[in-house]
Residue frames as a rotation matrix with the C-alpha (Angstrom) as fourth column:
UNK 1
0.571 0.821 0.000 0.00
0.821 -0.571 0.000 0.00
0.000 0.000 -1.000 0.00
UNK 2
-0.571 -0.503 0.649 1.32
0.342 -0.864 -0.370 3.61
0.747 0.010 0.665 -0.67
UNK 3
-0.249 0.112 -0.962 1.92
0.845 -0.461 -0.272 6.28
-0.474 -0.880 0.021 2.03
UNK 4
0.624 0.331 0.707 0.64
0.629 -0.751 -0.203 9.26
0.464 0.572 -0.677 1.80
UNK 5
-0.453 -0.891 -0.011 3.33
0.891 -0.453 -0.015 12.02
0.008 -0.016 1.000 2.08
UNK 6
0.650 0.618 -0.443 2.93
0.745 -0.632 0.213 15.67
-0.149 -0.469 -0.871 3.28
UNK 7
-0.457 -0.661 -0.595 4.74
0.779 -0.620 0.090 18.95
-0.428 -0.422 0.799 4.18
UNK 8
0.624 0.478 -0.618 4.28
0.401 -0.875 -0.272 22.31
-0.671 -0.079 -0.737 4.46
UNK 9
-0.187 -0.559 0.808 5.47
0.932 -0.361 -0.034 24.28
0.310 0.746 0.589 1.18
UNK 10
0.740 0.134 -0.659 6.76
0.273 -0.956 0.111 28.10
-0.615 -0.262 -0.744 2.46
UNK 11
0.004 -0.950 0.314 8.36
0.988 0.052 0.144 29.46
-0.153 0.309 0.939 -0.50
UNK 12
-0.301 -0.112 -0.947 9.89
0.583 -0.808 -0.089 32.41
-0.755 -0.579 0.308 -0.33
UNK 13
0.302 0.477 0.825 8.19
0.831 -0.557 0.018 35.28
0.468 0.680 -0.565 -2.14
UNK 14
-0.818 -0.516 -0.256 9.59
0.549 -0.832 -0.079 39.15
-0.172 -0.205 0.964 -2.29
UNK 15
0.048 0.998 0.039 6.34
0.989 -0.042 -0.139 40.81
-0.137 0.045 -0.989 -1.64
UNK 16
-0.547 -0.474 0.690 8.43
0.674 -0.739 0.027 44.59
0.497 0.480 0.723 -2.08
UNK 17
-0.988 0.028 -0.150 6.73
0.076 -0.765 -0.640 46.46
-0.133 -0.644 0.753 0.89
UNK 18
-0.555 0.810 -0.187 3.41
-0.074 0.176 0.982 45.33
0.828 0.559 -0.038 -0.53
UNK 19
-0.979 0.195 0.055 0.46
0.023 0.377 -0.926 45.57
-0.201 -0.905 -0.374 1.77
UNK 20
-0.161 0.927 -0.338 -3.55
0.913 0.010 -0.409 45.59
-0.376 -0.374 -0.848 2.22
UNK 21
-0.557 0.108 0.823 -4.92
0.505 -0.743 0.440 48.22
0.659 0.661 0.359 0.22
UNK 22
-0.525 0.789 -0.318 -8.13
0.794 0.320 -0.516 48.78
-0.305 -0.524 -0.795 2.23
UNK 23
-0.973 0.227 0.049 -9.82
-0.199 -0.922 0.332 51.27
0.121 0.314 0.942 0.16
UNK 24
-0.760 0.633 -0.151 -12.70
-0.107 -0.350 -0.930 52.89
-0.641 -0.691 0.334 1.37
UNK 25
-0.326 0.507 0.798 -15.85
0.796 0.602 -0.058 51.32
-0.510 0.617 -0.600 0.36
UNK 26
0.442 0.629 -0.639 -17.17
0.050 -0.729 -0.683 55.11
-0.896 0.270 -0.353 -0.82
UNK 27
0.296 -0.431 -0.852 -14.45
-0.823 -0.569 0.002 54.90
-0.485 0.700 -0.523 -3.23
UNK 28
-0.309 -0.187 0.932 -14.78
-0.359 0.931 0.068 51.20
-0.881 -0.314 -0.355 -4.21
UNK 29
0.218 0.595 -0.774 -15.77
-0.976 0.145 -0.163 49.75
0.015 0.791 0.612 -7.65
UNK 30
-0.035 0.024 0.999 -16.22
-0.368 0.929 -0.035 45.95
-0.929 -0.369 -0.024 -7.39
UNK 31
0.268 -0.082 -0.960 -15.65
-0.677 0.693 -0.248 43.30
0.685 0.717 0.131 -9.93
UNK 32
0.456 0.165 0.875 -16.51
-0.690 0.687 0.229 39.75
-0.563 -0.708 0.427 -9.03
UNK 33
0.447 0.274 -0.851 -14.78
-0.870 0.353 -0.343 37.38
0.207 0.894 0.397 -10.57
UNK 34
0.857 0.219 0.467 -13.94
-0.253 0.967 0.012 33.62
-0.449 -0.129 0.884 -11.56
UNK 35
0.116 -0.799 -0.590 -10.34
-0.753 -0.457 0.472 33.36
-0.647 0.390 -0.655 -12.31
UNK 36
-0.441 0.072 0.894 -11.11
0.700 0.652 0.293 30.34
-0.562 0.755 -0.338 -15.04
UNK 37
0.066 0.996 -0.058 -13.80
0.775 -0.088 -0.626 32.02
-0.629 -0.004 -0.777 -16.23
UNK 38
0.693 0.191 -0.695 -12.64
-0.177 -0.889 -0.422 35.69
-0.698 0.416 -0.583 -16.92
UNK 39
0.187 -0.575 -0.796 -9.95
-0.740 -0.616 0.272 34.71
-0.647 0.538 -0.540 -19.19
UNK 40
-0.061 -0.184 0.981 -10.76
-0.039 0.983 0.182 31.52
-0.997 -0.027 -0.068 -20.37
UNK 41
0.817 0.565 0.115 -12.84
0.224 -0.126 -0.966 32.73
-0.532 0.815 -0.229 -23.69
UNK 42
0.330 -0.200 0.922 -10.95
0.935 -0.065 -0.349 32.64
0.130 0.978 0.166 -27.04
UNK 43
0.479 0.155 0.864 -11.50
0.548 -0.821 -0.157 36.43
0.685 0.549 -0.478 -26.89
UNK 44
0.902 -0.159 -0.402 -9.91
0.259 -0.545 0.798 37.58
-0.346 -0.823 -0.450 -23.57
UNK 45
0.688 -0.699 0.194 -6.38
-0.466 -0.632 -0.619 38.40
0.555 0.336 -0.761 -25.89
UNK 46
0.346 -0.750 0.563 -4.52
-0.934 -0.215 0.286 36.65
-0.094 -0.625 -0.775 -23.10
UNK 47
-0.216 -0.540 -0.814 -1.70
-0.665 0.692 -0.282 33.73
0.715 0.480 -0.509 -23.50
UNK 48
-0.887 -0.174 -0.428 -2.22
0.087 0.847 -0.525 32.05
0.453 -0.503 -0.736 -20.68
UNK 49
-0.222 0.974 0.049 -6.15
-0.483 -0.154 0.862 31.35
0.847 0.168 0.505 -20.08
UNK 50
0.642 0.457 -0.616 -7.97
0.181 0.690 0.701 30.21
0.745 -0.561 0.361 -17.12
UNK 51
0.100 -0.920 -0.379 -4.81
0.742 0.322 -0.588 31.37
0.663 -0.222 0.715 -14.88
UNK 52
0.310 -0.167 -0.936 -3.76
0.846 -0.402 0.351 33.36
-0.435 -0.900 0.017 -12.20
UNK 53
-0.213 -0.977 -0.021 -1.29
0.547 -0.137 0.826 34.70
-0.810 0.165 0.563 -14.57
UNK 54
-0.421 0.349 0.837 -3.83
0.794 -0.304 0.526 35.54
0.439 0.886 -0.149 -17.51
UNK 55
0.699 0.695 0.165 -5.43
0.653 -0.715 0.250 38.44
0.291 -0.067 -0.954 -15.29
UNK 56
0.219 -0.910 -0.351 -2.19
0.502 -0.204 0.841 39.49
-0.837 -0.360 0.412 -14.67
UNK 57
-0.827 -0.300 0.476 -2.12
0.554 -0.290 0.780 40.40
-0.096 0.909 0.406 -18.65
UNK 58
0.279 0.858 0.430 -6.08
0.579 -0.508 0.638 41.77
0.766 0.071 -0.639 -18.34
UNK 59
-0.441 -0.337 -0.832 -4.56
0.791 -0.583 -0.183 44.59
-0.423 -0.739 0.524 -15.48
UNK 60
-0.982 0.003 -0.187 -4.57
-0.102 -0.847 0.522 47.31
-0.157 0.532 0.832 -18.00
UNK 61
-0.444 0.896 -0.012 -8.33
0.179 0.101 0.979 46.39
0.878 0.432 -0.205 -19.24
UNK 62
0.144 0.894 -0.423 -9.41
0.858 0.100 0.504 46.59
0.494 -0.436 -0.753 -15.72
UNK 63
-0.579 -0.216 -0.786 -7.66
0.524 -0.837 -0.156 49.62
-0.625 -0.502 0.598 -14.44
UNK 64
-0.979 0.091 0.181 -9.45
0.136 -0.365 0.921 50.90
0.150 0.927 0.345 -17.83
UNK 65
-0.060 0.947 -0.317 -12.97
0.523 0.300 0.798 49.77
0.850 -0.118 -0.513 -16.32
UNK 66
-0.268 0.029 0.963 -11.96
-0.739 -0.648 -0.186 52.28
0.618 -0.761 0.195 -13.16
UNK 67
0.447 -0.090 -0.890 -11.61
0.115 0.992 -0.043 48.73
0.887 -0.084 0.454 -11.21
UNK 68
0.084 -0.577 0.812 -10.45
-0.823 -0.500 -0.270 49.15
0.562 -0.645 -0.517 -7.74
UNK 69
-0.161 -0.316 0.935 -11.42
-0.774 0.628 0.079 45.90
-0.612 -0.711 -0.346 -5.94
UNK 70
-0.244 0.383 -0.891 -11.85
-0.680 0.588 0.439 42.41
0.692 0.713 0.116 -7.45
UNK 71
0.286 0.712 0.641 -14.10
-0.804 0.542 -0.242 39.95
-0.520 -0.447 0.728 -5.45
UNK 72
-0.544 -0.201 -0.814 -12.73
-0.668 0.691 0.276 36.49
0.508 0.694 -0.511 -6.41
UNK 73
0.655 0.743 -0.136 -14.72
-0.677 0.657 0.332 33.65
0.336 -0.125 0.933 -6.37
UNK 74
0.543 -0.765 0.347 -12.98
-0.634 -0.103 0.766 31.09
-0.550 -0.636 -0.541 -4.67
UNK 75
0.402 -0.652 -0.643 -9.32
-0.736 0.187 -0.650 30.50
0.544 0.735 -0.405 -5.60
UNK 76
-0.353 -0.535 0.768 -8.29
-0.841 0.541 -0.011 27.84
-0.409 -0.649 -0.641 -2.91
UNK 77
-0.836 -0.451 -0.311 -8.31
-0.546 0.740 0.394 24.02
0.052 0.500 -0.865 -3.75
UNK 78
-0.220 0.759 0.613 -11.34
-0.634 0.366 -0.681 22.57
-0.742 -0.538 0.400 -3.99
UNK 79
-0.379 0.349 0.857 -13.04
0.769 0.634 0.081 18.79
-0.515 0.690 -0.509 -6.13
UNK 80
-0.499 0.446 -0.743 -14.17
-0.863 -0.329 0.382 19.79
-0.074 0.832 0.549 -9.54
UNK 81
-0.265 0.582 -0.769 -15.34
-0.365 0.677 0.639 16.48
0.892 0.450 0.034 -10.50
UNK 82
-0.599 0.478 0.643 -18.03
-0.760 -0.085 -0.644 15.86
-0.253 -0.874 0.414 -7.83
UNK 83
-0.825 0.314 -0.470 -19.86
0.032 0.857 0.515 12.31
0.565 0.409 -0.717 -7.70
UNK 84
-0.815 0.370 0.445 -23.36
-0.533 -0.780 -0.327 12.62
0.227 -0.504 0.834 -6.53
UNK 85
-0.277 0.449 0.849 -26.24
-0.617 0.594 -0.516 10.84
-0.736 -0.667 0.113 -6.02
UNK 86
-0.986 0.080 -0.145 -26.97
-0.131 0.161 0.978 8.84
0.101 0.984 -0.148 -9.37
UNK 87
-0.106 0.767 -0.632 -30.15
-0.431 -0.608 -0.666 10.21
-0.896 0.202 0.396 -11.04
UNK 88
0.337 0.044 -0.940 -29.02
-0.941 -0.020 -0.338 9.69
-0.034 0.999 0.035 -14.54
UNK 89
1.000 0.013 0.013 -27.63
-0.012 0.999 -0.042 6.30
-0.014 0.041 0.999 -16.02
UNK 90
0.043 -0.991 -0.125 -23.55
0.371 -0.101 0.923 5.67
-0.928 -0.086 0.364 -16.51
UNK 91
-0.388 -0.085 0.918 -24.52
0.916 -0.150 0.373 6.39
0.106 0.985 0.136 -20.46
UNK 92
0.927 0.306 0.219 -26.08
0.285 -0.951 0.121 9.79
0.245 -0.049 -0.968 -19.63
UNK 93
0.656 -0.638 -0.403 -23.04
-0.053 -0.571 0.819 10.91
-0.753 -0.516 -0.408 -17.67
UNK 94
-0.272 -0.669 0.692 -20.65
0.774 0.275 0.571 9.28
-0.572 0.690 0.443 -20.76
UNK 95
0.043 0.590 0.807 -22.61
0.960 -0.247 0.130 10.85
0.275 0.769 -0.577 -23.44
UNK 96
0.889 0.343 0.304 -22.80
0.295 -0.936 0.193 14.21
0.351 -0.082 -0.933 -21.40
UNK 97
0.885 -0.380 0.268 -19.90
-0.463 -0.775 0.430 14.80
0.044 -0.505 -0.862 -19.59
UNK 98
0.643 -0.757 0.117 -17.06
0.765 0.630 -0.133 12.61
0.027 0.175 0.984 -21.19
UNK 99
0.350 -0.701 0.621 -14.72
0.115 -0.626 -0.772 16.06
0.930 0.341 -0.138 -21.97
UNK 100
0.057 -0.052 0.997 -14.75
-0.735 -0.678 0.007 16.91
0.675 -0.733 -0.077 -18.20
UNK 101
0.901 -0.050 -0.430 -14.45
0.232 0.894 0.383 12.95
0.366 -0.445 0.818 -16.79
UNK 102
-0.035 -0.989 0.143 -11.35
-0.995 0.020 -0.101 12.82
0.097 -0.145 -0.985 -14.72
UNK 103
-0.360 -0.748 -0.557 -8.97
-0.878 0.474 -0.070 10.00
0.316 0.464 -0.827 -15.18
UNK 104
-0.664 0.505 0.551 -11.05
-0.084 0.682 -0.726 6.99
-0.743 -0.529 -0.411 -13.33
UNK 105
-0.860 0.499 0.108 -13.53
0.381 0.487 0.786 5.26
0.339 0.717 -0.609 -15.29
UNK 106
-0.537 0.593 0.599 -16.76
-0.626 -0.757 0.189 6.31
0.566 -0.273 0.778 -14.95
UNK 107
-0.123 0.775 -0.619 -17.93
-0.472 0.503 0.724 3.05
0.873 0.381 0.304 -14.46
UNK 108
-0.136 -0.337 -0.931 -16.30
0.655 0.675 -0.340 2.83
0.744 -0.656 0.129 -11.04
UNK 109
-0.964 0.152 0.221 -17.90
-0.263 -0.695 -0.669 5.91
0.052 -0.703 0.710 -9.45
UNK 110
-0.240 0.918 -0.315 -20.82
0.900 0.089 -0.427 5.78
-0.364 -0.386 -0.848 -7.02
UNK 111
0.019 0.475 -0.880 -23.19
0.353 -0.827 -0.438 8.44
-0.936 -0.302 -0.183 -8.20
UNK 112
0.912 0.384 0.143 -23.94
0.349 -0.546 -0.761 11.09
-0.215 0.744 -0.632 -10.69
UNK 113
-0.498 -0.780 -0.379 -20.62
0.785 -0.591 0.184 13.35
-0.367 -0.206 0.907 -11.66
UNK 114
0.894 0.447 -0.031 -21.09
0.444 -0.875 0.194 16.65
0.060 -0.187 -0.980 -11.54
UNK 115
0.067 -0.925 0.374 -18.84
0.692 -0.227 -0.685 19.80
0.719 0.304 0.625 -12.37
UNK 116
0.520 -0.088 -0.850 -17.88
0.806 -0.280 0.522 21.51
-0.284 -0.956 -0.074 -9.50
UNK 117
0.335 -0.456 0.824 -17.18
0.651 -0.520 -0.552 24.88
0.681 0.722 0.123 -11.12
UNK 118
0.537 0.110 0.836 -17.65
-0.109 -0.974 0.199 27.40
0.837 -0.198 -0.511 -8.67
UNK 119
-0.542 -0.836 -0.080 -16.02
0.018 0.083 -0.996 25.97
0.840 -0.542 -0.031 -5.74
UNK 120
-0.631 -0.153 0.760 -18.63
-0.570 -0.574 -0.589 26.27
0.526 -0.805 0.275 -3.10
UNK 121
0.651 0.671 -0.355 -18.30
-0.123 0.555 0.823 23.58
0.749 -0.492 0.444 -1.31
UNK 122
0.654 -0.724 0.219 -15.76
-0.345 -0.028 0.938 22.42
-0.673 -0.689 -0.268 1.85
UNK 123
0.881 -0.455 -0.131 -12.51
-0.144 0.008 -0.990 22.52
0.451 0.890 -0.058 0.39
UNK 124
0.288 -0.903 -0.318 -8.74
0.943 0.326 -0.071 22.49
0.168 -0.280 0.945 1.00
UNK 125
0.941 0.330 -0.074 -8.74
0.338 -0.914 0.223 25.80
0.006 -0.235 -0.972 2.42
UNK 126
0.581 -0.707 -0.404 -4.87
0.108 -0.425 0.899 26.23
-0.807 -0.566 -0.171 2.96
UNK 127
-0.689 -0.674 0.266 -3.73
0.334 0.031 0.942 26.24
-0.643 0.738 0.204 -0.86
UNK 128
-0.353 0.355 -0.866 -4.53
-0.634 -0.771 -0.058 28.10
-0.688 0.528 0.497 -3.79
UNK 129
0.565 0.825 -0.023 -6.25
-0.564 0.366 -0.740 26.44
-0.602 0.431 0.672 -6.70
UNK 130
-0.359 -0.933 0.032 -3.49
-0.203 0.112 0.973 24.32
-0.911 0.343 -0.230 -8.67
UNK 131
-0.310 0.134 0.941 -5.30
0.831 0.519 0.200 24.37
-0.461 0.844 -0.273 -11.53
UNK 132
0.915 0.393 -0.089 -5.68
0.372 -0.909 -0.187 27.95
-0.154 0.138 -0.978 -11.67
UNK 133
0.479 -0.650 -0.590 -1.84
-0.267 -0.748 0.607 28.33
-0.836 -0.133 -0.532 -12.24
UNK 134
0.747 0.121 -0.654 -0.19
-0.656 -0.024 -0.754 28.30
-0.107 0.992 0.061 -15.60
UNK 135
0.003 -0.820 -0.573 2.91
-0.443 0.512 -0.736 26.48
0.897 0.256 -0.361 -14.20
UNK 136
0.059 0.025 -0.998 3.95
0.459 0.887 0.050 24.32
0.887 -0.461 0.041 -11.24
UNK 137
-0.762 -0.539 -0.358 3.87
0.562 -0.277 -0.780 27.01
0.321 -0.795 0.514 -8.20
UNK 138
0.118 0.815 0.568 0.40
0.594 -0.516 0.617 28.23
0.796 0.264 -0.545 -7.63
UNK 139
0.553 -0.166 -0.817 1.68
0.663 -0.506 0.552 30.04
-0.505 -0.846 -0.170 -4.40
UNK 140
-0.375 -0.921 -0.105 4.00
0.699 -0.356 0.620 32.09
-0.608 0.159 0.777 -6.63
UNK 141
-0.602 0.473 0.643 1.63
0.446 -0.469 0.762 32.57
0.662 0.746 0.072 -9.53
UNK 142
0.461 0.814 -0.353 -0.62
0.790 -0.195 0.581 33.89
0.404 -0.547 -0.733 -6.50
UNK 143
-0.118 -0.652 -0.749 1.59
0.421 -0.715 0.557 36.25
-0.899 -0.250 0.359 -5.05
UNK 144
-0.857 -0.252 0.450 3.01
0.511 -0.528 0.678 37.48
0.067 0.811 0.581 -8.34
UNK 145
-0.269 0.838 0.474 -0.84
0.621 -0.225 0.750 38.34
0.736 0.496 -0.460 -9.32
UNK 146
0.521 0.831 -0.197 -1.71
0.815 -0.415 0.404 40.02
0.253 -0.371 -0.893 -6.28
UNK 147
0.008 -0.629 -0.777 1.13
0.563 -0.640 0.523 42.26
-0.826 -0.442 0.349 -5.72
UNK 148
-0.826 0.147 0.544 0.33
0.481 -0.321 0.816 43.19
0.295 0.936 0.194 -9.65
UNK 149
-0.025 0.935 0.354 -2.86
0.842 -0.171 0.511 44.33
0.538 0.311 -0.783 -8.29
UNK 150
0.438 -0.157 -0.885 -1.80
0.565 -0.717 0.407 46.30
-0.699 -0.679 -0.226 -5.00
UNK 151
-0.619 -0.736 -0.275 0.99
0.514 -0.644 0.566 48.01
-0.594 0.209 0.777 -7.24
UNK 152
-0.893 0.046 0.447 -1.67
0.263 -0.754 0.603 49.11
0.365 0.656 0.661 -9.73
UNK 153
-0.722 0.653 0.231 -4.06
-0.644 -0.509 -0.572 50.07
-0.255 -0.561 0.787 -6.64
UNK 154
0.307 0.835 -0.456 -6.66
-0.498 0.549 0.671 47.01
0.811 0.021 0.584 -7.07
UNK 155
-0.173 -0.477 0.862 -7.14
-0.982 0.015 -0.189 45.39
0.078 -0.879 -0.471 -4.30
UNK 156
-0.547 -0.098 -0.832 -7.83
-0.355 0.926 0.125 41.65
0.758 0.364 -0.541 -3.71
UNK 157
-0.318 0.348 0.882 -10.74
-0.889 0.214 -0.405 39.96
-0.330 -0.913 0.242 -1.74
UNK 158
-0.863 -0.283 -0.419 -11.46
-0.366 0.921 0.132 36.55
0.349 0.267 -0.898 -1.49
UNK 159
0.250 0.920 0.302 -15.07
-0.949 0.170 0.267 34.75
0.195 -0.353 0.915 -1.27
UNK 160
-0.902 -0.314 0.295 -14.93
-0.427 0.744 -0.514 31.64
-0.058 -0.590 -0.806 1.30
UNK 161
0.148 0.946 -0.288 -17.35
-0.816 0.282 0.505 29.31
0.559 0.161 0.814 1.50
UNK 162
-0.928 -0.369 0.051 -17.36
-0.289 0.626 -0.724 26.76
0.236 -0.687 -0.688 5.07
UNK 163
-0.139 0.920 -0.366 -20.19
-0.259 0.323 0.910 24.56
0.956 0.222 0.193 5.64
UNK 164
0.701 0.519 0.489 -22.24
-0.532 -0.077 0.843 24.47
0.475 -0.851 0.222 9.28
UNK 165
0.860 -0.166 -0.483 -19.48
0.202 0.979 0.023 21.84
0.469 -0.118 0.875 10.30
UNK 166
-0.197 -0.719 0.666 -16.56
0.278 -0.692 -0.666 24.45
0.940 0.054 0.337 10.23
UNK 167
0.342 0.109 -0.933 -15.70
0.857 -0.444 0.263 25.92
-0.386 -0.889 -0.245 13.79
UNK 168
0.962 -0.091 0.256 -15.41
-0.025 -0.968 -0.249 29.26
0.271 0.233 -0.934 13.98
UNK 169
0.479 -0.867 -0.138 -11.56
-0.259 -0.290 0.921 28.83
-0.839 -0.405 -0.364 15.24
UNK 170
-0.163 -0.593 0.788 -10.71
0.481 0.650 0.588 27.20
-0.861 0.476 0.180 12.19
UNK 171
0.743 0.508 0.436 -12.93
0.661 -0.661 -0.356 29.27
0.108 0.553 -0.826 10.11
UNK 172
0.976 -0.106 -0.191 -10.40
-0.075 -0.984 0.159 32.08
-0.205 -0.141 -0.969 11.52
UNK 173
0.127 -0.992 0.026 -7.45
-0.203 0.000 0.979 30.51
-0.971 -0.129 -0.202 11.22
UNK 174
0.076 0.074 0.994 -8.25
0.927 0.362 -0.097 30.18
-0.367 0.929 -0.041 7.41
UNK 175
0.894 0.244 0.377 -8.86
0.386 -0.846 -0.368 33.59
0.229 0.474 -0.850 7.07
UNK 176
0.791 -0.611 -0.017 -5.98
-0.155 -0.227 0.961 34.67
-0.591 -0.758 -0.274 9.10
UNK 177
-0.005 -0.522 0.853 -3.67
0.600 0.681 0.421 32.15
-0.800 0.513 0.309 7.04
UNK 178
0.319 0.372 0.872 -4.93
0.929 0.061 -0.366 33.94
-0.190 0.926 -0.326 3.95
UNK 179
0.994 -0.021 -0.105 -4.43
-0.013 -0.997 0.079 37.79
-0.106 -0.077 -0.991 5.05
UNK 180
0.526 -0.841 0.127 -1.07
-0.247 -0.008 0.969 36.84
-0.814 -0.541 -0.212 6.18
UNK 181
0.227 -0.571 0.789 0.30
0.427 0.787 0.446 34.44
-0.875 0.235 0.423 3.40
UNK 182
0.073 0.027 0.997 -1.32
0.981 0.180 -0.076 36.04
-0.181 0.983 -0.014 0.55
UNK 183
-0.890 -0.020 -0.456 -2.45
0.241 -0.870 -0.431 39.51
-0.388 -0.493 0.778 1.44
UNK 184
-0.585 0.788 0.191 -5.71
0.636 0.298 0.712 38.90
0.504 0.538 -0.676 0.56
């Protein structure tokens, strides 16, 4: 039987005197977004799609939109492919949702699959999304992206999403974890 293997990954990142914006909310323009999502389309102009790193290239376009905060949907690790109760047959799910199957047969999940786009459900709360980065360091490509925003005055907030189960101490140390690590 294989072990699972751990460890805590703290690499270092030159954050350059970078801090919390907190701009007042009077002077606030929100944009929510879905970092797959906004840059995923054909048309978003940017090389690397779906990425931390592609909104990193869409700066200019929002500073243009008079952008100040962006509301991300969450960017922390959570299942995409999500097995549910089974409704449909194993040939519905084939037939519908073969592009988006991860690597397991289908025929050996219990349930329905389902795409877990949005992320809200309980998740891996202490790491960024590794499929949201364009290369092998989503802690880096995370950094990088938000200090791109502080320097051109956008700040960065982060929707969470902790089901009734969550204590509130953990609940804080998540946030906490985040302010600190990321400057979120």
């Amino acid at each position: 039987p294989k072990k699972l293997r751990g460890g805590i990954c703290t690499p270092q990142f030159e954050w350059k005197n970078d801090s919390i914006l907190r701009i007042p909310y009077e002077k606030s323009v929100f944009y929510c977004m879905h970092v797959r999502g906004f840059t995923m389309n054909s048309k978003s102009g940017v090389k690397k799609k779906g990425t931390f790193s592609g909104i990193i290239e869409k700066i200019p376009y929002l500073k243009e939109l008079g952008i100040r905060n962006i509301e991300f949907m969450p960017l922390y690790e959570f299942e995409e492919a999500v097995y549910e109760k089974k409704e449909y047959t194993m040939q519905y799910m084939v037939e519908h949702y073969k592009d988006e199957l991860p690597p397991q047969k289908a025929e050996e999940q219990e349930g329905e699959f389902k795409l877990n786009y949005w992320g809200y459900r309980k998740a891996y709360y202490f790491a960024p999304k590794a499929s949201y980065a364009a290369g092998n360091a989503p802690e880096r490509e995370l950094k990088e992206l938000i200090s791109e925003l502080h320097q051109n005055g956008i700040e960065a907030i982060c929707q969470f999403y902790f089901p009734d189960e969550c204590k509130q101490g953990y609940i804080l140390e998540v946030l906490k974890y985040w302010v600190l690590e990321y400057h979120i």
